[in-house]
C-alpha positions as CSV (number, residue, x, y, z in Angstrom):
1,X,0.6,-22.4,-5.4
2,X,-0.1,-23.5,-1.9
3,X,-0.3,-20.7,0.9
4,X,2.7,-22.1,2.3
5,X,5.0,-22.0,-0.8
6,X,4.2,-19.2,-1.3
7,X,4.6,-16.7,1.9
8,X,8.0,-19.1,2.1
9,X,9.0,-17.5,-1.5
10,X,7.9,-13.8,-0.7
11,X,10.1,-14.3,2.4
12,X,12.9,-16.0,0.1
13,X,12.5,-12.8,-2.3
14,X,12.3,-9.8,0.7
15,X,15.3,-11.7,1.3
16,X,17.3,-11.5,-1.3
17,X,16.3,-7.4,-2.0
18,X,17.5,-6.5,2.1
19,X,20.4,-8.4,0.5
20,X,20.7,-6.1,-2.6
21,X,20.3,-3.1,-0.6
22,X,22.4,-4.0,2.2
23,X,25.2,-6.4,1.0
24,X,28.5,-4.8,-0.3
25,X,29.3,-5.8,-4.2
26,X,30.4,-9.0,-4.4
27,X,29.2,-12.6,-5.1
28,X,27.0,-12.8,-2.2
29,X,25.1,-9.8,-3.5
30,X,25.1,-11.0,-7.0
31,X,23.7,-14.5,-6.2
32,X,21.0,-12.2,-3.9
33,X,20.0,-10.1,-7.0
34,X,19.8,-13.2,-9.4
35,X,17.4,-15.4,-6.7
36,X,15.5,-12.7,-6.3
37,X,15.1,-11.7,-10.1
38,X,14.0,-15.2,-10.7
39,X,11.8,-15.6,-7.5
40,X,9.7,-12.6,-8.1
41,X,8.6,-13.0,-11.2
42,X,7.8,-17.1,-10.6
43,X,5.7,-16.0,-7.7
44,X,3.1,-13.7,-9.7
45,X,2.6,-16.5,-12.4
46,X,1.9,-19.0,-9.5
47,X,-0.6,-16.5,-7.3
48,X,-2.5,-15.8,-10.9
49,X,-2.1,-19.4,-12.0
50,X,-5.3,-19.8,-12.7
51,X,-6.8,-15.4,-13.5
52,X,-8.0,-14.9,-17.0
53,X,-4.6,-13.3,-17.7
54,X,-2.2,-15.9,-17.3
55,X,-4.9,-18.4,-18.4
56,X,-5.2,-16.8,-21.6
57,X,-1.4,-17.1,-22.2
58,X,-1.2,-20.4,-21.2
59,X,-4.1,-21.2,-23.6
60,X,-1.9,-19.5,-26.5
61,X,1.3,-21.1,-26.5
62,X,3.0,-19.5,-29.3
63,X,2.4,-15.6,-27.5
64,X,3.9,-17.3,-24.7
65,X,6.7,-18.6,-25.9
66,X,7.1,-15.0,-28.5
67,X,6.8,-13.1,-25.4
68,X,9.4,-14.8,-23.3
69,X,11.9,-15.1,-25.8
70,X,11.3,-11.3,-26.5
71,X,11.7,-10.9,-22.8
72,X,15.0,-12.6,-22.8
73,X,16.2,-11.0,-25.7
74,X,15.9,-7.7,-24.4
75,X,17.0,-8.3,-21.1
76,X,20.3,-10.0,-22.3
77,X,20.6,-7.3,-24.7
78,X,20.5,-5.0,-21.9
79,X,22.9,-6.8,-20.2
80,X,25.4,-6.5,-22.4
81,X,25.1,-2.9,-22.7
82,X,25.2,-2.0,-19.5
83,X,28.3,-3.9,-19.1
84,X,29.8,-2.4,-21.7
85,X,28.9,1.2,-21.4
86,X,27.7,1.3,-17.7
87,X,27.3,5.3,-17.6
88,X,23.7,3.9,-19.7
89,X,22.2,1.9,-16.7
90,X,21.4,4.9,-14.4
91,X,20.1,7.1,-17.5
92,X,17.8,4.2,-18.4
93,X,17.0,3.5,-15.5
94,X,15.6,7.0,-15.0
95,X,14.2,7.6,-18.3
96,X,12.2,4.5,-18.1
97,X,10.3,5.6,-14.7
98,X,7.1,6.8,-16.1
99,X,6.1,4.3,-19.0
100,X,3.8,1.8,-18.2
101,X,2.4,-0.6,-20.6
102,X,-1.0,-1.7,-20.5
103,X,-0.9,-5.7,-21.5
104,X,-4.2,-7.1,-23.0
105,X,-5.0,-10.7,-21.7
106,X,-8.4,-13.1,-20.9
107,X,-10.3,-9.4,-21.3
108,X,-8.8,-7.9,-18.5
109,X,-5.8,-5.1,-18.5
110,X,-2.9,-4.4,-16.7
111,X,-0.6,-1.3,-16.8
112,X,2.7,-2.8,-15.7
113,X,6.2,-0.7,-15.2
114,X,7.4,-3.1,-18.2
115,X,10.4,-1.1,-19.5
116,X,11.8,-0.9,-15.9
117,X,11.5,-4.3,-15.2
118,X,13.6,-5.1,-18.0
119,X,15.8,-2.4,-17.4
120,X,16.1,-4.1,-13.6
121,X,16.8,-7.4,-15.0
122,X,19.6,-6.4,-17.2
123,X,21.4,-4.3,-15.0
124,X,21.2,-7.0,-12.7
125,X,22.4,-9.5,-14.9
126,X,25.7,-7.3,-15.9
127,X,26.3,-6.8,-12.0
128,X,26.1,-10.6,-11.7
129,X,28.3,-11.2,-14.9
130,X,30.4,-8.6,-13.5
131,X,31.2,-10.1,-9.8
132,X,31.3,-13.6,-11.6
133,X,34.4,-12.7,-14.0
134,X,36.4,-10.0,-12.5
135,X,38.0,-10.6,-8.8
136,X,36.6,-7.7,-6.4
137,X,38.6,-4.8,-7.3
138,X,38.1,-1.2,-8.1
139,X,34.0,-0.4,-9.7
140,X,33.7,-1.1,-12.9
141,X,30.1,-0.7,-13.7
142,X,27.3,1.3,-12.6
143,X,26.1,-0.1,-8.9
144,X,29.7,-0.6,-7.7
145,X,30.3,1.3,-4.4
146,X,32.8,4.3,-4.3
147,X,36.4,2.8,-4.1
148,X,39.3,4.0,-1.4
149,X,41.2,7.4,-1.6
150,X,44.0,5.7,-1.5
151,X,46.3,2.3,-2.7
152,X,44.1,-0.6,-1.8
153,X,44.8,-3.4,-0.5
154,X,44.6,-6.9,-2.4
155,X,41.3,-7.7,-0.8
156,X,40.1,-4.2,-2.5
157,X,38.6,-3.2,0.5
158,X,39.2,0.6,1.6
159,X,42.2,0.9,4.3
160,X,41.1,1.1,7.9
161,X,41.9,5.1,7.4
162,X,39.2,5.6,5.0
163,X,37.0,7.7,6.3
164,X,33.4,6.6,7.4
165,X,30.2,8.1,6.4
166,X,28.1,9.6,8.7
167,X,24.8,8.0,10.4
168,X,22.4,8.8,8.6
169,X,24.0,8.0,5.4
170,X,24.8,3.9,7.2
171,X,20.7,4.2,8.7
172,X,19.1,4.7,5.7
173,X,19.9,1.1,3.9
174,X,19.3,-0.7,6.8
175,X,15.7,1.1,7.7
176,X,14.9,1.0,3.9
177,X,15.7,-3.2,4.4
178,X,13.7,-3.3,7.4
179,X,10.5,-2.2,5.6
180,X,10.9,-4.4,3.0
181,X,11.3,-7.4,5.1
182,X,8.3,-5.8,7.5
183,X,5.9,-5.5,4.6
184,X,6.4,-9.3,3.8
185,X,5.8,-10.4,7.4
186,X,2.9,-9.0,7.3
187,X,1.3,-10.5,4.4
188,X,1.6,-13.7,6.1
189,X,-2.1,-12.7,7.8
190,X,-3.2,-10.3,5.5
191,X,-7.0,-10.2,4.7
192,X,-5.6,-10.3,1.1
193,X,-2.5,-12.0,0.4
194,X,-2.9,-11.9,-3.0
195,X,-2.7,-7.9,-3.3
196,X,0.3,-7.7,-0.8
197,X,2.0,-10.0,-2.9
198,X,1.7,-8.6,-5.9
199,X,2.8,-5.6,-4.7
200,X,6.2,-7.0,-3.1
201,X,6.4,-8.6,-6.7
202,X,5.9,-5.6,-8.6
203,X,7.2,-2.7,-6.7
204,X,9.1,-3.8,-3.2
205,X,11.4,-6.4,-5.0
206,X,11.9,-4.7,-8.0
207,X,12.9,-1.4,-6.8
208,X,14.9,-2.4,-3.9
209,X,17.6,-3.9,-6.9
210,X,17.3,-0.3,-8.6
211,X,18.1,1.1,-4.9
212,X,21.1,-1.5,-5.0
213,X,22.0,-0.9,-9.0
214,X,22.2,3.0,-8.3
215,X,23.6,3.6,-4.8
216,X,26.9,3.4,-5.8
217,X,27.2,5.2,-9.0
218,X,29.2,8.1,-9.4
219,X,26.9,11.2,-10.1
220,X,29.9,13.5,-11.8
221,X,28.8,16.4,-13.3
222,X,28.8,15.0,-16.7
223,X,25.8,12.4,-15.8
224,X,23.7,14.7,-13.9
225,X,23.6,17.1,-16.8
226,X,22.7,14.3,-18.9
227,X,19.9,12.9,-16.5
228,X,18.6,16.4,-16.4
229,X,18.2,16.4,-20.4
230,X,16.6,13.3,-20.2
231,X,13.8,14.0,-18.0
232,X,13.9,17.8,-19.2
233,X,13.1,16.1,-23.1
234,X,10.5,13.2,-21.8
235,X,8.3,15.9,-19.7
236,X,8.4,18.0,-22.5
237,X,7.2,15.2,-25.0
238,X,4.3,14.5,-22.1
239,X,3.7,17.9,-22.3
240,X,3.3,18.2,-26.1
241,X,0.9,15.0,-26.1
242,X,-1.3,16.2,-23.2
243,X,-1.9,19.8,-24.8
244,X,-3.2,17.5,-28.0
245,X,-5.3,15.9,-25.7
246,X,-7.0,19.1,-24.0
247,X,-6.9,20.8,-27.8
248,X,-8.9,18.0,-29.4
249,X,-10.5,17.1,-26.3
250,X,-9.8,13.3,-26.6
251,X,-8.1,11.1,-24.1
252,X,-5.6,8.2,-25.5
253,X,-6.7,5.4,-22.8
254,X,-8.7,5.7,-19.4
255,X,-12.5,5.0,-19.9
256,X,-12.7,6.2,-16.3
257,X,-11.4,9.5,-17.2
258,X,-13.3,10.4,-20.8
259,X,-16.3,9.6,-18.6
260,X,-15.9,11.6,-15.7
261,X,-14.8,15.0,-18.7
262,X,-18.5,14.3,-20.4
263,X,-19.9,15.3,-17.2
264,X,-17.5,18.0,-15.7
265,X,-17.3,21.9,-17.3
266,X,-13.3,21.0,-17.1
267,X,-10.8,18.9,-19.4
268,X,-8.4,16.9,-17.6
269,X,-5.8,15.3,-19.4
270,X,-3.6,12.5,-18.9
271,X,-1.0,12.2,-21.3
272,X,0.8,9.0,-21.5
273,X,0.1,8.6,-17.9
274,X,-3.0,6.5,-16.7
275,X,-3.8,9.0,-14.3
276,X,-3.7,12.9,-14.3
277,X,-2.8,13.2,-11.0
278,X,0.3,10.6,-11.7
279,X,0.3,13.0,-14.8
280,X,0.7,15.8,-12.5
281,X,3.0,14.6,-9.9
282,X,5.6,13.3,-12.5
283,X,5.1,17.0,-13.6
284,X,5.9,18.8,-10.6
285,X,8.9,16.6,-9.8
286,X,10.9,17.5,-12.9
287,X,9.6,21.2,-12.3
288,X,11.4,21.7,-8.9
289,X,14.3,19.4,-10.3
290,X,14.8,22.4,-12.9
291,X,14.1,25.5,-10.7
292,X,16.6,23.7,-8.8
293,X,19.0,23.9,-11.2
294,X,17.7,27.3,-12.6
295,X,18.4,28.5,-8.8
296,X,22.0,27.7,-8.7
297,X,23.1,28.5,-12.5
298,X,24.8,31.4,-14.1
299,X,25.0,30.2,-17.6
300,X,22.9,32.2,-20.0
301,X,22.3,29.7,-22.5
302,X,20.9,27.2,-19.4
303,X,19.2,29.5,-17.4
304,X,17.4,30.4,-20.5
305,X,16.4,26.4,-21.6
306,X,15.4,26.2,-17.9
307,X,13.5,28.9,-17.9
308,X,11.6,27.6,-20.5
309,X,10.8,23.8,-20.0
310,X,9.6,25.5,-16.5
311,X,7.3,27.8,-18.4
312,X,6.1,24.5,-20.7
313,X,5.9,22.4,-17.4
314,X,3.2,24.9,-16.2
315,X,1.3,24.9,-19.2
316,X,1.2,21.2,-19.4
317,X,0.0,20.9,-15.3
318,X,-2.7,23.0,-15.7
319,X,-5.1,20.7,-17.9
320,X,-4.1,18.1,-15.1
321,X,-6.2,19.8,-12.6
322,X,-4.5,18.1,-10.2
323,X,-4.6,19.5,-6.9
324,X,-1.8,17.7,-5.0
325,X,0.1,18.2,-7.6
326,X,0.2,22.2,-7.0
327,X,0.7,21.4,-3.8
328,X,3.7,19.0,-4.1
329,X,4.9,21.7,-6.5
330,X,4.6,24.7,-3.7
331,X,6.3,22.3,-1.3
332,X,9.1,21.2,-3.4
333,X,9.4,25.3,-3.5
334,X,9.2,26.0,-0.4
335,X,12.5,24.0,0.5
336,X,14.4,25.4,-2.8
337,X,13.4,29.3,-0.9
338,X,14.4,27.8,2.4
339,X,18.2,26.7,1.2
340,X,18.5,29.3,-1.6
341,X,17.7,32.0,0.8
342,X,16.5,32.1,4.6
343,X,15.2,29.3,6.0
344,X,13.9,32.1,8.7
345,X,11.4,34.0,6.5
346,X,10.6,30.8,4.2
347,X,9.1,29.3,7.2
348,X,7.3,32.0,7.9
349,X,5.9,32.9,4.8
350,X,5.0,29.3,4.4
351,X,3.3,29.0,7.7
352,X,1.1,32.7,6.9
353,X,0.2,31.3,3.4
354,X,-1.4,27.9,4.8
355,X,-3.5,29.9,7.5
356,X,-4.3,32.6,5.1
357,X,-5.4,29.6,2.5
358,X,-7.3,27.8,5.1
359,X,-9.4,31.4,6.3
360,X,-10.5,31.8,2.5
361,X,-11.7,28.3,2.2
362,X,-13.4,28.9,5.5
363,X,-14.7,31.9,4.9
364,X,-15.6,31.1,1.2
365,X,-18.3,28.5,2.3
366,X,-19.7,25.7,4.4
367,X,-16.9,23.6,5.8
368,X,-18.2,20.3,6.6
369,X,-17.0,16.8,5.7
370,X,-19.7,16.1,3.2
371,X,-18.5,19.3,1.9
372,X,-14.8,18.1,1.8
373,X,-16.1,14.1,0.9
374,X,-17.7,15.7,-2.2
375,X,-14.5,18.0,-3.2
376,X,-12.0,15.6,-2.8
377,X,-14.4,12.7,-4.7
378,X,-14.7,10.8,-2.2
379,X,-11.1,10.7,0.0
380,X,-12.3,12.3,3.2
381,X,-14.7,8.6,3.7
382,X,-11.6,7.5,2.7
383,X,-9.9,8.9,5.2
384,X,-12.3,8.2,8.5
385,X,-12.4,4.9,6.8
386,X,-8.7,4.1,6.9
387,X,-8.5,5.6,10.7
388,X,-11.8,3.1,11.6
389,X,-9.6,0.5,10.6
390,X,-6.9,1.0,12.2
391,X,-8.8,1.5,15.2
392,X,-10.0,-2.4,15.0
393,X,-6.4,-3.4,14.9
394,X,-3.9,-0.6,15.6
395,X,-0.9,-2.6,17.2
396,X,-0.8,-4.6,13.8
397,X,-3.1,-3.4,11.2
398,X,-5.2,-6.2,9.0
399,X,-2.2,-7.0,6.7
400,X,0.0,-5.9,3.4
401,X,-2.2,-5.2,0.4
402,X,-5.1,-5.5,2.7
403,X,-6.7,-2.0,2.7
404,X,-9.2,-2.2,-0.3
405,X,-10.7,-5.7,0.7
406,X,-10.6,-4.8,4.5
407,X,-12.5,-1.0,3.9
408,X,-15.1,-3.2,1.5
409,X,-15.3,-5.4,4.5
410,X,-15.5,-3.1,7.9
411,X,-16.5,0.0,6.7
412,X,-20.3,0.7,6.9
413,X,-20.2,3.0,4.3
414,X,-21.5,3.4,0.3
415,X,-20.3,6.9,0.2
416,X,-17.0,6.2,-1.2
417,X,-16.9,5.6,-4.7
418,X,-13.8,4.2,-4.6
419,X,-12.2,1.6,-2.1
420,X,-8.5,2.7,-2.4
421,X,-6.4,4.8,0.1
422,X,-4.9,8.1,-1.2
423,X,-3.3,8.9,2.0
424,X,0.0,7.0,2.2
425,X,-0.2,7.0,6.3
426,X,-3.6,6.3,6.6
427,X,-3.2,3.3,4.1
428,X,0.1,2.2,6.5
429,X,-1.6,2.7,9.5
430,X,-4.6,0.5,8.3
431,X,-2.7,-2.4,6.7
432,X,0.5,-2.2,9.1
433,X,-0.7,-0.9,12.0
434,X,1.8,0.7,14.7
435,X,4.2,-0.9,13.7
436,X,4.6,-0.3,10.2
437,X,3.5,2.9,10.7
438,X,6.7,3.7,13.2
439,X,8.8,1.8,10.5
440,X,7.4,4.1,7.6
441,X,8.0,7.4,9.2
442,X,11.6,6.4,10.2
443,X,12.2,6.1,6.8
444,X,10.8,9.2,6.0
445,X,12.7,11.1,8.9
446,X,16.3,9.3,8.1
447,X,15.8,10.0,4.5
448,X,15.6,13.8,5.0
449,X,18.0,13.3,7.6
450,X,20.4,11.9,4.9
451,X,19.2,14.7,2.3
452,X,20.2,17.6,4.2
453,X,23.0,16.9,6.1
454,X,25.6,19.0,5.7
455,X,23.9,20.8,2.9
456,X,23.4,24.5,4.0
457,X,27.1,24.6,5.1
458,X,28.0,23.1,1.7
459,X,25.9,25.0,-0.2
460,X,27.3,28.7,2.0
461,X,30.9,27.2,1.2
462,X,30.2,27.1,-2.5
463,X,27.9,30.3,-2.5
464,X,31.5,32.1,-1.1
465,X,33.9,30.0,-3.1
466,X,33.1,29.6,-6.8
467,X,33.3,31.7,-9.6
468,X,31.1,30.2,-12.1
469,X,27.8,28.6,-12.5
470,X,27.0,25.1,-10.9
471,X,25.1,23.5,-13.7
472,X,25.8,23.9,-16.7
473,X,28.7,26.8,-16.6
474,X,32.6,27.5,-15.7
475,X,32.6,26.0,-12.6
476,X,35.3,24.7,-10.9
477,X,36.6,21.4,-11.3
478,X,33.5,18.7,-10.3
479,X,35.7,16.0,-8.7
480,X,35.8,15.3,-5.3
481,X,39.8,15.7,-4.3
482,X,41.6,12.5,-2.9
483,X,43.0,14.0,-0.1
484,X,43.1,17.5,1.9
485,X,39.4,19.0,0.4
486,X,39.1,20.4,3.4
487,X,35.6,22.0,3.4
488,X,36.0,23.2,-0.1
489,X,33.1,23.2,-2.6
490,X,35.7,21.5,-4.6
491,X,35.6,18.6,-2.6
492,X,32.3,17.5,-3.6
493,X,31.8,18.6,-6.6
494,X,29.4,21.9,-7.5
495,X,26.7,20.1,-9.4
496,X,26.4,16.9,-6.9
497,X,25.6,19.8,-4.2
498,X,22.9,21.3,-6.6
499,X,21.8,17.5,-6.8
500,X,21.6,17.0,-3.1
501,X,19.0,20.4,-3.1
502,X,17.2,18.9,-5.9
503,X,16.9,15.3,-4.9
504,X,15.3,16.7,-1.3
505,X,13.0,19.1,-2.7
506,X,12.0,16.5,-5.1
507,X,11.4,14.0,-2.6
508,X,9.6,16.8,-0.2
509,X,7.1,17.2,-2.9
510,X,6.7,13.4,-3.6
511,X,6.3,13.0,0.2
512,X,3.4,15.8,0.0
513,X,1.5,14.4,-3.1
514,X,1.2,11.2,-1.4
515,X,0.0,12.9,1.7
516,X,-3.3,13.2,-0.9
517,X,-2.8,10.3,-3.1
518,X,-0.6,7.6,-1.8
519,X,1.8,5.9,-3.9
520,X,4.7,6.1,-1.8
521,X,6.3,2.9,-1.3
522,X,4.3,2.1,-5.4
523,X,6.6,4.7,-7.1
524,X,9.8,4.2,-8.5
525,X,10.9,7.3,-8.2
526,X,11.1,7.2,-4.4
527,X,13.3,4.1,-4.3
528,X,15.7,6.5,-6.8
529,X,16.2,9.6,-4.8
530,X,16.6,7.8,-1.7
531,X,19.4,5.8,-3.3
532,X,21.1,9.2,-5.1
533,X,20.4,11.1,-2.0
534,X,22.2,8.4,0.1
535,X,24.9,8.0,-2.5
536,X,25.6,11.6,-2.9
537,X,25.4,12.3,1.1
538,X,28.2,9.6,1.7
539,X,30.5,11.4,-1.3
540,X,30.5,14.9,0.8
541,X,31.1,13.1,3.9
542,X,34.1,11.1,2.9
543,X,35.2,14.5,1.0
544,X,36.9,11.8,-1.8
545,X,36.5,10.9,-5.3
546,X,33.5,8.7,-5.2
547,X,34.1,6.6,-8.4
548,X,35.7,7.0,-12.2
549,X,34.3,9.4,-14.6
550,X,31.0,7.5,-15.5
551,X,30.6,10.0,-18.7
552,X,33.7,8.3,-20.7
553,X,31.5,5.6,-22.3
């Protein structure tokens, strides 16, 4: 594929996801979601045209053929489903974050988000079947936005006395767009196109359809009991495979792993994960998700199954030996103290716990950066590395994908055995420059922005009003009222408000474990609590029923 062609169809596909995340439901949208589901996967076989992988498939024409036809069996399986039992697409969609298959071809391996990718592609299919057969009324499927309070007109639209949502909740989409559209720009001079491209193919595109599939679903009470289960029953599973692992002392997949425990006095696992720290993040997540829960409950029976995948969730992150995961953990708690408590003494408990942690290291022994270099295997070179780089080129940065091949390139350094950022700003600032760098951090600010607004009032107003538990107890009724609500918990919804705390602690420690090892823009799971966050933020503003009961299926 000529250099041309192709920067014109990364352009064509960053197109068509700014159009999934910012386009209202509709044909337009569809016809944006279908170009790009076609485009992005037509761009990766024409960049690795001619790579072992794809030249080993094209050398075995029966696989190929198998492979697609399993591919598009799936996918219109999918579709249908979805369609027909839409309260499915946002539980797949979450239980299929963490697999990754690793695909065999011309010697080489790849571990590749496969089961979301298919999940993508039929949930975008069944949105596009959807808008093709049914004139735009009311949401049918999962995706659709939240319809009016009140009689609609024949267009559908909302009546000019719907209420709006507030800034941050209108920001986020179009910042979120921005970046997307940014990152492609830039991979028009990158130092390595071919890395920036693959990963607008494989992560930007992709997960700016699941932003657009899930910012409109209705998260009732009934569905985010159910998405807890699901992730509650996967981490345990992880759990359960990664203790066999550190009892046998045998590691399913990662050569680079086993070797590295032959020559330490520690185990690390990995699970089904490739990595343990990516073992140890997904961890931590679903731990603050349930103490977030476990927080705000008064059920017996729950606080007592919460209680206990906690307690598993600890014993499976230990092995991991991951050390940003304990600390994405700790910061994911430090927000649940903040709005569970006083944000007051949170603050300054947190702030006397990093100082006190910093005078034992100190104190403990030599701090100097080989010190550190060695500790952290190799980040701190990392590190200055990343900031040399973007001291070459700090308006624009050397280009998306650009960081490995550029730091190979410009840094006069063998220390680092490894030639991969694990410092999500550093690794913006390097590739992007200023400018992506000013782009990436207003998408961090307007996302927390959107995450807590409103929610310590909310979360007072329901403290003071209810009677029962919030998750998984008598509670009152979790439907947002059409009309009136007033301030009332009732007007959200008591489990979307537990949500909104869980979806920003979650994202609080996801925005800390990439602070030591990247993966920001990479991981799926960002691209799904900004779009819940954003989704459940609009429902307390407009203080109205944000769409049919989703559990009926």
């Amino acid at each position: 594929m000529s250099g041309f062609l192709a920067g014109l169809g990364v352009l064509t596909a960053t197109g068509g996801a700014a159009g999934a995340i910012l386009l209202p439901p509709g044909r337009l949208r569809s016809l944006a979601m279908l170009a790009t589901l076609v485009l992005f996967p037509a761009l990766i076989l024409g960049d690795q045209w001619h790579s072992h992988q794809i030249a080993d498939l094209r050398h075995s024409t029966g696989r190929l053929v198998a492979l697609g036809f399993v591919g598009f069996a799936v996918t219109a399986a999918l579709a249908y489903v979805f369609r027909r039992w839409p309260v499915l697409l946002p539980l797949a969609i979450v239980a299929a974050l963490p697999f990754r298959v690793p695909l065999h071809a011309g010697g080489d391996t790849a571990n590749l988000l496969v089961p979301l990718y298919l999940v993508i592609a039929g949930g975008a299919l069944a949105v596009v079947a959807r808008d093709g057969a049914l004139r735009p009324a009311g949401p049918v499927a999962a995706g659709d936005p939240p319809p009016p309070p009140v009689a609609k007109a024949s267009s559908g639209a909302a009546p000019s006395t719907a209420p709006p949502v507030g800034a941050a909740v209108s920001w986020l989409p179009r910042v979120l767009a921005a970046v997307v559209l940014l990152y492609a720009i830039q991979i028009l001079y990158s130092e390595d196109f071919s890395k920036g491209l693959q990963n607008v193919c494989f992560f930007f595109v992709p997960f700016s359809l699941v932003y657009g599939l899930l910012q409109g679903v209705g998260w009732d009470r009934k569905l985010l009991i159910r998405i807890l289960w699901v992730i509650g029953i996967e981490a345990a599973c992880f759990v359960l495979v990664g203790s066999v692992e550190f009892v046998s002392k045998s590691l399913f997949w990662n050569d680079q792993v086993i070797r590295s425990n032959e020559f330490h006095t520690y185990f690390r696992v990995n699970s089904v994960f490739w990595d343990p720290n990516i073992y140890g993040r997904y961890l931590s997540l679903v731990a603050v998700v349930a103490m977030s829960a476990l927080l705000w409950t008064r059920e017996r029976k729950m606080l007592a199954l919460l209680t206990a995948l906690i307690a598993l969730l600890w014993i499976g992150l230990v092995p991991t030996f991951s050390q940003s995961s304990f600390a994405a953990l700790l910061a994911g708690l430090v927000v649940l103290a903040a709005l569970r408590w006083s944000l007051r003494w949170t603050v300054i408990a947190a702030v006397a716990g990093v100082a006190l942690t910093m005078l034992i290291v100190t104190l403990a022994g030599s701090f100097s950066f080989d010190r550190i270099n060695i500790d952290t295997s190799g980040r701190a070179n990392l590190v200055s590395g990343g900031v040399h780089l973007f001291s070459q080129r700090p308006i624009y940065g050397y280009g998306s994908g650009s960081f490995p091949k550029a730091y190979r390139k410009h840094v006069k350094t063998r220390k680092a055995p490894v030639s991969v950022s694990h410092t999500e700003p550093i690794t913006v600032a390097a590739e992007q420059g200023l400018v992506g760098l000013a782009f990436y951090w207003a998408l961090v600010v307007t996302a927390l922005w959107t995450m807590s607004d409103g929610l310590r009032s909310a979360l007072f107003r329901l403290s003071t009003y209810r009677a029962g538990g919030a998750v998984g107890g008598s509670a009152p009724e979790d439907a947002l009222t059409t009309g009136g609500g007033g301030g009332s918990p009732a007007a959200t919804g008591p489990a979307r408000q537990v949500a909104r705390v869980a979806i920003l602690a979650t994202f609080v420690a996801l925005l800390v474990h990439t602070m030591a090892y990247a993966g920001f823009y990479e991981d799926p799971i960002t691209w799904v609590l900004l779009a819940a966050g954003a989704s459940l933020a609009a429902a307390q503003q407009r203080r109205v029923e944000p769409c049919p009961d989703t559990s009926r299926s």
